[in-house]
N, C-alpha and C positions, 0 to 999 in steps of 0.2 A: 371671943378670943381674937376673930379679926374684923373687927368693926370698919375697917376698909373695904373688906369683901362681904362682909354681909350689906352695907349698903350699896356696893355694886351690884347685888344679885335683887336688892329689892325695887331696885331703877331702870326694872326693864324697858320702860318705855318711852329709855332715853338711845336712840342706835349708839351704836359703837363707831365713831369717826371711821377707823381702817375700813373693816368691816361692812359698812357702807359705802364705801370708794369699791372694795371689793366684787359686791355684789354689782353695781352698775358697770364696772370693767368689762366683767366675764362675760354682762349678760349682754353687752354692748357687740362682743366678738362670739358671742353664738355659743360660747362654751359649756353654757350648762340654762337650765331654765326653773331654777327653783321659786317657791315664793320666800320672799322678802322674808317672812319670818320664821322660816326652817329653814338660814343658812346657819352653816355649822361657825361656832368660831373658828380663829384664826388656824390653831394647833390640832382640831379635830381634823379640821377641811384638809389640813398640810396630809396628814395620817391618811385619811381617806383616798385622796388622789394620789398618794404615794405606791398604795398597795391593792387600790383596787383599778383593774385595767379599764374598766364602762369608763373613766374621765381623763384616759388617757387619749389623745389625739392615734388613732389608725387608723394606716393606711396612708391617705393623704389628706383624708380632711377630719376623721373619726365621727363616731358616731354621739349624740346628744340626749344625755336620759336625765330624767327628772331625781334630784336629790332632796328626800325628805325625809330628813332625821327626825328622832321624838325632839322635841324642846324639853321636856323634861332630863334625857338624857346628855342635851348640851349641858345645862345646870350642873348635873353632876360629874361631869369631864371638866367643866373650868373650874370648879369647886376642886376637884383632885388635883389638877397641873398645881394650883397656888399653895395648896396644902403641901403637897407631896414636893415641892421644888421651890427651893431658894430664887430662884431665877423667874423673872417677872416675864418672857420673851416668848414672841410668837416663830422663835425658828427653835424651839427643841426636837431634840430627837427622839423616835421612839425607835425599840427594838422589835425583834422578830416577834412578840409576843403583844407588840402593841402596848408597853411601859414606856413611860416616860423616862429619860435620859437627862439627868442637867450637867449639858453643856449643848452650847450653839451649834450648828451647821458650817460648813466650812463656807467666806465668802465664796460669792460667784462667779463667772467669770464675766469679763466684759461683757460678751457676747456669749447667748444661750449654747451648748455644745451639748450634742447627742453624747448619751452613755450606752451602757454593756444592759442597762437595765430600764431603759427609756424609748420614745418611740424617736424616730427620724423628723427631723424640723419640715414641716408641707412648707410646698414652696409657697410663695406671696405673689399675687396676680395684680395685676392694676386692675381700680376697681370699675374698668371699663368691662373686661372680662367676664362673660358667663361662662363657668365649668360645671362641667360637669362630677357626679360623684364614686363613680365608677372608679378601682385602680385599675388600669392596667399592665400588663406584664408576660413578655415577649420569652419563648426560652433561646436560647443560643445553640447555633444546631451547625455545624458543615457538610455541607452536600457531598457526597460519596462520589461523585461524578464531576469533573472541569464542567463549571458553567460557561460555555463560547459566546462569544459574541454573535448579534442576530446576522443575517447575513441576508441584505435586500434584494427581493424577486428582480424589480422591477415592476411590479404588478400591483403593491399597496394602489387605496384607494386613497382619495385627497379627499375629505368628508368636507361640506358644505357647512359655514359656521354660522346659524341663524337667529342665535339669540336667545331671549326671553320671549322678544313678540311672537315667536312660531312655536313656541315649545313652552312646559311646562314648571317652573321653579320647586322643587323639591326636598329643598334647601335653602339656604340663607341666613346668615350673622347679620343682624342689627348692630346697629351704633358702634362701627368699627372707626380707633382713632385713627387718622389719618393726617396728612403735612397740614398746620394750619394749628391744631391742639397739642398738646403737651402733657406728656405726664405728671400726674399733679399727687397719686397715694396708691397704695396698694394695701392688702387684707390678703391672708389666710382664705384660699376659695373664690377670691373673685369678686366679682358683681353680688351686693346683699339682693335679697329677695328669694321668692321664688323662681328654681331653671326651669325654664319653661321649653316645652317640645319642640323642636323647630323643623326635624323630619315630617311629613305628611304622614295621614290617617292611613291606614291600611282600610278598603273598603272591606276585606275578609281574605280566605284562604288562598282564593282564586288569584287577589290582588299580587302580581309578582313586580313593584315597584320597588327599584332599592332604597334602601332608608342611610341614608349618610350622616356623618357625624364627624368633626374634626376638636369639640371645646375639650380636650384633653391635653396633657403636660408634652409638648414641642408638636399636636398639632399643626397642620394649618390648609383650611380648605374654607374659603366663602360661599361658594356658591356652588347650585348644583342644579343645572336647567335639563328637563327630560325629552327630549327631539324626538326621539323615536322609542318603538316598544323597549327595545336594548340600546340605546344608543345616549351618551350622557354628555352636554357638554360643562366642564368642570372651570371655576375661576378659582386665582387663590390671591388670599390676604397677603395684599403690599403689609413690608415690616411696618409694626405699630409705631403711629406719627411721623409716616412717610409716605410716597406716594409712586414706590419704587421698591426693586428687590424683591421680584418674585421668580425663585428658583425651587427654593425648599418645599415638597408637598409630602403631606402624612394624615392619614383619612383613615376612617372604617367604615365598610357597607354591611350592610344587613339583608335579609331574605334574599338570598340570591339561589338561583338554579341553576341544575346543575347540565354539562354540557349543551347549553346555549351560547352563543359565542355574543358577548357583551362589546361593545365600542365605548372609548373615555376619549376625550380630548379636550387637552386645559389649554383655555383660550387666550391665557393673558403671560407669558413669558415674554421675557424683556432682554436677553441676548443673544444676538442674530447668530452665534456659535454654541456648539453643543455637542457633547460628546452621544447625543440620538443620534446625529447624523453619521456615526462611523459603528454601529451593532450596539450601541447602551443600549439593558432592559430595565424595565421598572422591576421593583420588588414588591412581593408579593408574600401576607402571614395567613394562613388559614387555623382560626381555633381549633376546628376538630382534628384539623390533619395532628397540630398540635399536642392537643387532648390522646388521640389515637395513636399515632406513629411517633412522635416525636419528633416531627418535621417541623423546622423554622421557617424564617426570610428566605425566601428560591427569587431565581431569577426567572420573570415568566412577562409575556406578550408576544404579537405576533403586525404582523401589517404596523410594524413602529415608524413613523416618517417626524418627521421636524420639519417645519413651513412657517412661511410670514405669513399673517393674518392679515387678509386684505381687504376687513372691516374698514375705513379710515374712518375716525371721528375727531381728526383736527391735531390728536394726541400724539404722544410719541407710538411709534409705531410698536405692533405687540407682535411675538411667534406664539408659533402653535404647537403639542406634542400628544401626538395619537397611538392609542394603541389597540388593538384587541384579545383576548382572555376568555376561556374558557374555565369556570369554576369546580372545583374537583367535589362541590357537594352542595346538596339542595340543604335551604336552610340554616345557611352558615353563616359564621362573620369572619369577615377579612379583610384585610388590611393592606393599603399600599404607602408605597413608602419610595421617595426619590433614591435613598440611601439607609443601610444598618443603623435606627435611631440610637442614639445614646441620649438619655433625661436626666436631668437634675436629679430626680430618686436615685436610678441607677448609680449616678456617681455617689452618692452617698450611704447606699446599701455597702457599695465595696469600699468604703473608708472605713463603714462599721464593721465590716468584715475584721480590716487588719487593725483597727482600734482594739478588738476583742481578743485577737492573737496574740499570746502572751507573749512569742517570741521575736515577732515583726514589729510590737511596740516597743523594743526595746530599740530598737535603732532608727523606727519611724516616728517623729514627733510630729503631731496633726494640730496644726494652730489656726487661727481664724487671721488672715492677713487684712480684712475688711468687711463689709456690708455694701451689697448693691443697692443701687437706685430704689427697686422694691425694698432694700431689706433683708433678702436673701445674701448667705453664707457664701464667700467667697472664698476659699480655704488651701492651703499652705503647706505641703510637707514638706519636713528637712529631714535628708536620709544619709545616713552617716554611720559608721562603726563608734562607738564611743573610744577615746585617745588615752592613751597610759598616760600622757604626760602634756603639758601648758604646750611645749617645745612640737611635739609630734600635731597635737591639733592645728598650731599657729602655721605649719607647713603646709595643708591640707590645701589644695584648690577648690574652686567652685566650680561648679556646672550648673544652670539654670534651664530650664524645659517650662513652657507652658502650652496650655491647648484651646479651642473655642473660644477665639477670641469673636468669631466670626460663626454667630449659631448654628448655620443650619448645616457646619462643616466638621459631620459626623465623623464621618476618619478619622480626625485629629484627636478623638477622644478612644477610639479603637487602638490607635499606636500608644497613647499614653498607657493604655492599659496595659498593652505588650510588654512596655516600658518596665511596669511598675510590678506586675508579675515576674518580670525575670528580677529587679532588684533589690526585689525584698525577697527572694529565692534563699535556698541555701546553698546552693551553687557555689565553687570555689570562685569561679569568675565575678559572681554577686560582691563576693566577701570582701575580693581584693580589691573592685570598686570600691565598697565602703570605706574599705580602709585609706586609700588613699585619696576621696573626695568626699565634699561634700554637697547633694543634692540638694538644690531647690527646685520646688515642682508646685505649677500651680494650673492643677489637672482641668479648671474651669473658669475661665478668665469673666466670661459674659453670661453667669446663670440665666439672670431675667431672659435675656433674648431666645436663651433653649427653651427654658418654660415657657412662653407668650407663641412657639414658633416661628420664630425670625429666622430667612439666612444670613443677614449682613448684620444689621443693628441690634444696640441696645435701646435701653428707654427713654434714650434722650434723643433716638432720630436719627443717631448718626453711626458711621462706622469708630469702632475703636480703634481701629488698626491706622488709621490716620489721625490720630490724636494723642500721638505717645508725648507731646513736647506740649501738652495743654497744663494752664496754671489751675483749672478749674477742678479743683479737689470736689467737691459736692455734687458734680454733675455728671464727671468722669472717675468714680471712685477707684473702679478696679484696675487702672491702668495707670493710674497716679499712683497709688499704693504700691502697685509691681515694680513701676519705676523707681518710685523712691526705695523699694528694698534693694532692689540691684545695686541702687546708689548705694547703700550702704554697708554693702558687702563688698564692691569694690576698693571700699577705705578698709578694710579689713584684711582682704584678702585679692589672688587673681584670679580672677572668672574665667575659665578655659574656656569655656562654650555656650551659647545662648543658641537655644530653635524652639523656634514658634512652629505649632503642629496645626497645617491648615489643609485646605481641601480644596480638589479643581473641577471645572467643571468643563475645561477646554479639550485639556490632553492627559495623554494616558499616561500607566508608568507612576514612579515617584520619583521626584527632582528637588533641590534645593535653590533657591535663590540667597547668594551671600553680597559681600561687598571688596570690593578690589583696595588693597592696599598701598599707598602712596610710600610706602616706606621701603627704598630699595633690600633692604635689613631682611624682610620678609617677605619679598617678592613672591608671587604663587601661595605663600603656605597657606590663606586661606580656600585655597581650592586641594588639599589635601586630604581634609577631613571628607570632604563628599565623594573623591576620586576611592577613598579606602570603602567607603561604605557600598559606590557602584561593586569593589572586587567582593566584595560578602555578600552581595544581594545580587547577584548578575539577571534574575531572571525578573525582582522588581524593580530596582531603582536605572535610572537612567540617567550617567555624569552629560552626557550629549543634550540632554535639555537643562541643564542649573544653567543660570545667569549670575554674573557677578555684577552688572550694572546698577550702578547708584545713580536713581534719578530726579528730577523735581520733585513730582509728584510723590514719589515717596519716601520724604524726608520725615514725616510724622510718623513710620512703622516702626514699630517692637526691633526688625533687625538694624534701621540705619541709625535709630537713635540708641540703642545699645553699642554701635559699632563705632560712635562718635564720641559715645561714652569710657572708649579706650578697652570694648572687645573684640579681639580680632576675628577669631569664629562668631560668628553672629549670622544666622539664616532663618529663612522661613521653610519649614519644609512642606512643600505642597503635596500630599498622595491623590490620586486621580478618582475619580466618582464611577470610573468605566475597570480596568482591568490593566492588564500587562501587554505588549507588545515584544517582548522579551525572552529570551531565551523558550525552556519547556512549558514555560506560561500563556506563551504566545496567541494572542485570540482570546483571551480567559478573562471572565471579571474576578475581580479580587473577592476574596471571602473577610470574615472578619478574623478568622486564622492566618489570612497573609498579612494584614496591617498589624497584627499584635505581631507576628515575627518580625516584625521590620523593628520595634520596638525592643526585641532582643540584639536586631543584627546593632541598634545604635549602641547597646553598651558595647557589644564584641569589636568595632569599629573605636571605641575610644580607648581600650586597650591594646588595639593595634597603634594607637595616633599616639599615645605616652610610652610603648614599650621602650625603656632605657637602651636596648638594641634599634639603632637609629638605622635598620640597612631600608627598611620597606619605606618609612620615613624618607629618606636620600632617593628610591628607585620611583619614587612616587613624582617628586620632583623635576626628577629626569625627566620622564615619563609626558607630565605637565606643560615643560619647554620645549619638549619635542610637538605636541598636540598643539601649542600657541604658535610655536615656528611655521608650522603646517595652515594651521588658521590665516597667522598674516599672510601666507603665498597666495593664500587661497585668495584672501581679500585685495592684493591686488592685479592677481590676474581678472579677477571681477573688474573693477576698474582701468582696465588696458594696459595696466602700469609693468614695465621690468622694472626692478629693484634690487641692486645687491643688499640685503640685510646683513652684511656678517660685520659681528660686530656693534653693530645699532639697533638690534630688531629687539630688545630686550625694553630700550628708549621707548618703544611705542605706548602710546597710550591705550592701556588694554578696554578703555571704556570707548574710545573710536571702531575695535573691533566688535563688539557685544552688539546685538541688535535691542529695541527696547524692549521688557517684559510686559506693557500695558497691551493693550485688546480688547478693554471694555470697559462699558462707564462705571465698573465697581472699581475702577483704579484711580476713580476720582474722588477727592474730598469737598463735601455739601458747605465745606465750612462749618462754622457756628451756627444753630438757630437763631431764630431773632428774638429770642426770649431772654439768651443768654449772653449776648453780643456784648450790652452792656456792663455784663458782670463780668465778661473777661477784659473788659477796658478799664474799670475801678481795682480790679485784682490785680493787672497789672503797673497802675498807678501806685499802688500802692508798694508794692515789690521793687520798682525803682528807688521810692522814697524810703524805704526797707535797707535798700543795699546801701545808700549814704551814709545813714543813720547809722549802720550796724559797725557793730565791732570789730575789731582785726581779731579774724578765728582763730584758733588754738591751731599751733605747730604740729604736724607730724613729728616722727623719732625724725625722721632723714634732716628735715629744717633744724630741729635743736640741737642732732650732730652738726650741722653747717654751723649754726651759731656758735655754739660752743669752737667748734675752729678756729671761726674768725675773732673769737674772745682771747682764745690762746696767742692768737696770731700778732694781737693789738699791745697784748702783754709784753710779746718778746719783742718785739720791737720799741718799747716805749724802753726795755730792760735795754736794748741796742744805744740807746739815745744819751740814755743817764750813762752808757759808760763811755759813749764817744766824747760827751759832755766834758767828762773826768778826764778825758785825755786832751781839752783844746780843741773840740770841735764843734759846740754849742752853735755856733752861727750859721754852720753847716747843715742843720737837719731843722726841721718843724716837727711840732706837736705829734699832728696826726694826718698823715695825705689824704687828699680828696678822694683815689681809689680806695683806702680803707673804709670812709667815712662814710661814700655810697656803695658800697657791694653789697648789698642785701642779695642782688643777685648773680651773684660773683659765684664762678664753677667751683664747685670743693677739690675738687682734682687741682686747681691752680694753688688755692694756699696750700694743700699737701706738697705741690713742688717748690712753693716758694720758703717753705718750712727749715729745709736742709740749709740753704742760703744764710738762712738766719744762724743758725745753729752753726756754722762756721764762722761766720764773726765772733759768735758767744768765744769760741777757740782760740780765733787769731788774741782778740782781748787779753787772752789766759795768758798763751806761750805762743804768738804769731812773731813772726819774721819778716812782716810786713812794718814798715817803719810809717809811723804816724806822720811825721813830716813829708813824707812823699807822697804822704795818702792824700793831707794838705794844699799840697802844690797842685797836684792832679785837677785836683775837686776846681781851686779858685781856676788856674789855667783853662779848663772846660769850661766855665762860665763867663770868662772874659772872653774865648774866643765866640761862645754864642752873641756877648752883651755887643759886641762891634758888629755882628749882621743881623742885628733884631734891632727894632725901636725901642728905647726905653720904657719903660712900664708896658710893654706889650707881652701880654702872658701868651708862651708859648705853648703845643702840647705835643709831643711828637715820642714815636719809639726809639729807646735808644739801640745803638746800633753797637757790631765789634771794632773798633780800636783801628786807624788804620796805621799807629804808629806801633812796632814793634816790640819798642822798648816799654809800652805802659801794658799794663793788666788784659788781657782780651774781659769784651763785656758780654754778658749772657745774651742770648737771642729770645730769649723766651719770657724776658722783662716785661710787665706790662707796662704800659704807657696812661699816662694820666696829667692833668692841667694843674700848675698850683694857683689853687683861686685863691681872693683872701678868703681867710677866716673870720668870724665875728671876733671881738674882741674880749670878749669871756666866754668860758666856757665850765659849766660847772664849777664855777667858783676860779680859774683859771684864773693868774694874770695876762694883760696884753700881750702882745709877742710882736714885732717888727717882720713884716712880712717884703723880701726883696723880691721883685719880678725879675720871671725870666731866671729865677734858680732851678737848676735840673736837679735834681739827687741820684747818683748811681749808687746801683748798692754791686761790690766785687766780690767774687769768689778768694 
């Protein structure tokens, strides 16, 4: 009956093309390890891993079991799909029952996307990387008590820094990339092979060695040298394919005991300022407290000092950051941590969160804006109320927020969340948000760099946050991408606000850095939006530390290339890595409960900055000029100087008063790698030859209204011509003047005023009482008297002026002024025209 299928089924020991590509893919990426011939076909295998969860990826890298179906029972599954279904297709559907369905699968998307019924995408590691296969998974906890800052004896010890040669290595990463390599691929888990132990042997029960570990998702700890019975000194991994940037540290120890007082000291910090040096404590997770009490991340050490390490070996010089710790139980694991980790899972548990919420999807659309250097999901929400009408949408402003541009600057991913919890709330004040903007939020700017544990960089070695004006699409994806959306939301619409959410590691507090406006029109108002948020935040944010200064160096950041891009609010907002100095805070580190409130106070502060009651608006102002008035005195009684400012103080250049924001060499940009150097020279060779070549773009509405004007414009006047013509004045006017011919960029406001002009000639024409003959005499008498103080054929161009005789017509003052050149002598099919120098045309009321 199908002699098609019967000799398919008797040629088994011909593979099946797909099927064969199939089976070496998976087994390529670890995903399964069947023999060759008990793989299921196409339509079984789809069925199988659809509904049975063993071949689904969990956790983070999932678990790997052997699939052997009967071969007999494939035979009678492909034998049924061909039989039972019209459809020849390896994407049918089957139902809860496990029946085949004919019709296809819906295409896919670009880019893979977690579902309601799917596992979360593991991140992608360079396949430098050895990870481990453990998840891990922190709970969120606020401590019931102000955590204070430490507050120094005077008595800490200075611990002695003596290496590897005096002490024992206990730890260590092999084959970490460093400046000099490049990343070149990444895989699902890392480094193939098997992970091998890198912690030391336990000789038995007695042994009380701690066992360290950092190859987990936003780790990072290299080394671990053992000095003393309790005493540990700790290096951490410069960011990968750099030789630099170590601030961020996240580890776990193992077998520890319990009230023995433990010493860490990481030997290789790279900026000579630190918020150690004023009460920062390290943070600290214990599982069992976890397990047991329900205790999270606490703030815990004790003898905390920050020092230069006076090792020299030729290098740039290193600090040092000690602390000691008492452990709340024998036998435990625990975890330190510089700051509140946020990981790539985390963020994406909570997108699956509101992905799954039937009512938070309706107003939050989660899109894929790109793929990182790994490969990994760089992702996009846009939150918005859905609009009655084309009219009410097209009204709607933007707001653009993103976070972690800069890895190991946890905070910024703490406020987003603040952020995004209050606005996808049901809160009245949510709603009216929604209604009247529209969010874009791109809550993870530099995945790779959280997963690998990086604080600065991504995988290309360099910071992103000086690379926003880079042409290099392929090697900078997610800050090209970012750019280019904003780009293209500001052809659409007006972006009220842009802030990058980042982390400090100097000063306390939270502060914004924005940019000072040249445009007298808006004088201060970009220091109004951070001035409302000090009044809603009194006891975190700090207006006394934002900077408005725009400097060299940071001309390639998210705020000044957005704020050049024509957004006026444009800031970085830095939260601090220590605590508050502030109001009832005062002395406190921050929990992850104050940084998500600040992420509330930002909407309540944008509905203060739009309220249509402009009073807080206007006092904020005041306010502002009073505080700058005050600044300039201050700056020149600093300088010896009396100065009356009344009057000019306004004139000042507010970038002479700002001091600069930089303080350390992560304010600097590496430039390009030298891998890449060339490719940004061919890229941009080619972008020049690009813009030659390229087309005259398509008009905005505002251009095609201008045009359309000045089309009007050309009519009425040519309509002006032919009836001057009619009346004996032909010799008197030209074709078309030179100002019409070139105003492409010619004001629209000016043909609007010069429109009514026209339009009263149209009248005098009709029933004017203006006598042609005098209009005559005027015209030639005017040009005779230029023609005796000009040279002959010398083309004049000058404004004409009012009248100083009496008796003639006064002449407009707001005339424009233009040369008559010649014209060519056709023009669209035109005959010649006799062109006299030195004729002016007035046009009279």
């Amino acid at each position: 009956m199908f002699p098609a299928l019967e000799t398919e089924l008797k040629q088994e020991t011909l593979p099946d093309p797909y099927e064969d590509f199939m089976y070496h893919h998976l087994q390529y990426y670890g995903y399964f390890k069947a023999q060759r011939g008990s793989l299921p076909n196409s339509a079984s295998h789809q069925h199988v891993w659809k509904n049975n969860p063993r071949y689904l990826v969990s956790g983070s890298f999932g678990e790997r079991e052997d699939v052997i179906p009967d071969p007999l029972q494939k035979e009678k599954l492909l034998y049924s799909l061909m039989i039972g279904s019209p459809l020849k297709s390896r994407q049918l559907l089957h139902d809860e029952f496990g029946e085949v369905q004919p019709c296809l699968r819906e295409p896919r998307d670009l880019f893979a996307f977690f579902s309601s019924s799917g596992p979360l995408q593991a991140p992608r590691w360079p396949i430098e990387c050895e990870v481990i296969k453990e998840s891990l998974c922190h709970i969120e906890w606020v401590p019931p008590q102000p955590e204070y800052f430490y507050q120094p004896t005077g008595n800490e010890k200075l611990p002695e820094i003596v290496g590897e040669e005096k002490g024992t290595v206990v730890y260590q990463l092999d084959s970490v990339p460093t400046e000099g390599s490049y990343f070149t691929s990444a895989r699902v888990g890392g480094k193939r092979g098997i992970i091998r132990e890198l912690a030391v042997t336990l000789q038995g029960p007695e042994d009380n060695t701690l066992l360290f570990e950092s190859r987990f998702e936003s780790g990072n700890l290299q080394k671990a040298v053992r000095v003393d019975t309790y005493e540990y000194e700790l290096t951490l991994r410069t960011d990968l394919y750099t030789n630099k940037h170590t601030q961020w540290f996240y580890f776990r120890v193992q077998n520890t005991r319990k009230d023995v007082t433990y010493r860490f000291t990481i030997v290789n910090l790279l900026k000579p300022k630190s918020l150690y040096t004023v009460g920062m404590k390290p943070l600290m997770y214990s599982q069992l407290d976890a397990n047991t009490h329900n205790i999270g991340w606490r703030r815990e050490g004790k003898e905390i000092r920050y020092f230069k390490n006076n090792t020299e070996d030729g290098q740039q010089p290193f600090y040092c950051l000690t602390w000691t710790i008492q452990f709340p139980h024998d036998q435990d694991t625990c975890f330190f941590a510089h700051f509140y980790p946020y990981t790539y899972t985390d963020l994406q548990c909570y997108l699956l969160s509101v992905a799954n919420n039937p009512v938070q999807s309706q107003f939050c659309k989660l899109r894929t804006l790109c793929r990182s250097l790994a490969g990994n999901t760089v992702y996009l929400l846009t939150i918005t109320n859905p609009s009655r009408t084309p009219q009410e949408a097209a009204a709607k402003k933007a707001v653009v927020l993103s976070a972690r541009v800069h890895p190991g600057e946890s905070n910024g991913s703490w406020i987003m969340k603040g952020f995004l919890d209050f606005i996808l709330s049901n809160s009245p004040d949510a709603q009216l948000l929604r209604d009247i903007f529209i969010f874009k939020v791109v809550p993870m700017l530099n995945p790779d760099g959280v997963i690998v544990g990086n604080y600065r960089c991504s995988l290309a070695g360099r910071d992103l946050n000086r690379h926003y004006k880079t042409v290099l699409k392929e090697s900078f994806p997610c800050i090209w991408y970012t750019r280019n959306m904003i780009k293209r939301l500001l052809e659409e619409r007006e972006v009220l606000l842009y802030c990058d959410f980042h982390g400090h590691s100097r000063k306390n507090n939270i502060f914004v850095y924005g940019c000072n406006s040249n445009d007298h029109k808006y004088w201060l108002h970009e220091r109004v939006f951070p001035l409302m948020l000090s009044k809603n935040a009194p006891d975190k944010f700090s207006f006394q530390s934002c900077n408005f200064k725009v400097q060299k160096c940071k001309e390639g950041t998210g705020r000044v290339v957005m704020w050049r891009m024509g957004i006026l609010n444009s800031y970085t907002m830095e939260s601090t890595f220590g605590g508050s100095t502030l109001g009832n805070k005062r002395d406190t580190h921050f929990t992850t409960e104050d940084l998500k409130s600040l992420g509330y106070h930002v909407c309540d502060t944008l509905l203060d900055f739009c309220d249509p009651d402009r009073t807080k608006f206007i006092q904020c102002l005041a306010e502002l000029k009073e505080l700058l008035q005050q600044e300039i005195h201050k700056k020149f009684n600093e300088l010896g100087q009396d100065m009356d400012l009344e009057g000019s103080w306004s004139d000042i250049s507010l970038s002479d008063i700002e001091s600069s924001t930089s303080g350390s060499d992560s304010s600097l940009s590496d430039g390009l790698p030298v891998h890449l150097l060339n490719i940004a020279h061919e890229v941009n060779q080619k972008k020049k030859m690009y813009k030659k070549k390229k087309k005259k773009p398509l008009q905005t509405r505002k251009q095609r209204n201008e045009q359309y004007q000045k089309n009007n414009l050309m009519r009425e006047l040519k309509l002006t011509e032919d009836i001057l013509e009619r009346a004996g004045f032909a010799s008197t006017l030209q074709k078309q003047p030179t100002f019409f011919r070139n105003s492409e960029n010619a004001n629209s406001s000016t043909m609007r005023n010069e429109k009514p002009r026209l339009n009263e000639l149209h009248g005098r024409d009709k029933g004017s009482s203006l006598d042609p003959s005098k209009m005559t005499s005027l015209i030639l008498t005017k040009n005779k008297e230029r023609m005796q103080t000009e040279k002959p054929g010398f083309t004049v161009s000058c404004s004409p002026k009012r009248s100083t005789n009496p008796s003639q017509e006064p002449v407009p003052d707001m005339k424009p002024s233009w040369s008559r050149n010649t014209y060519p002598a056709t023009k669209r099919g035109c005959t010649a025209m006799t062109v006299y120098p030195s004729l002016h045309i007035y046009t009279y009321p």
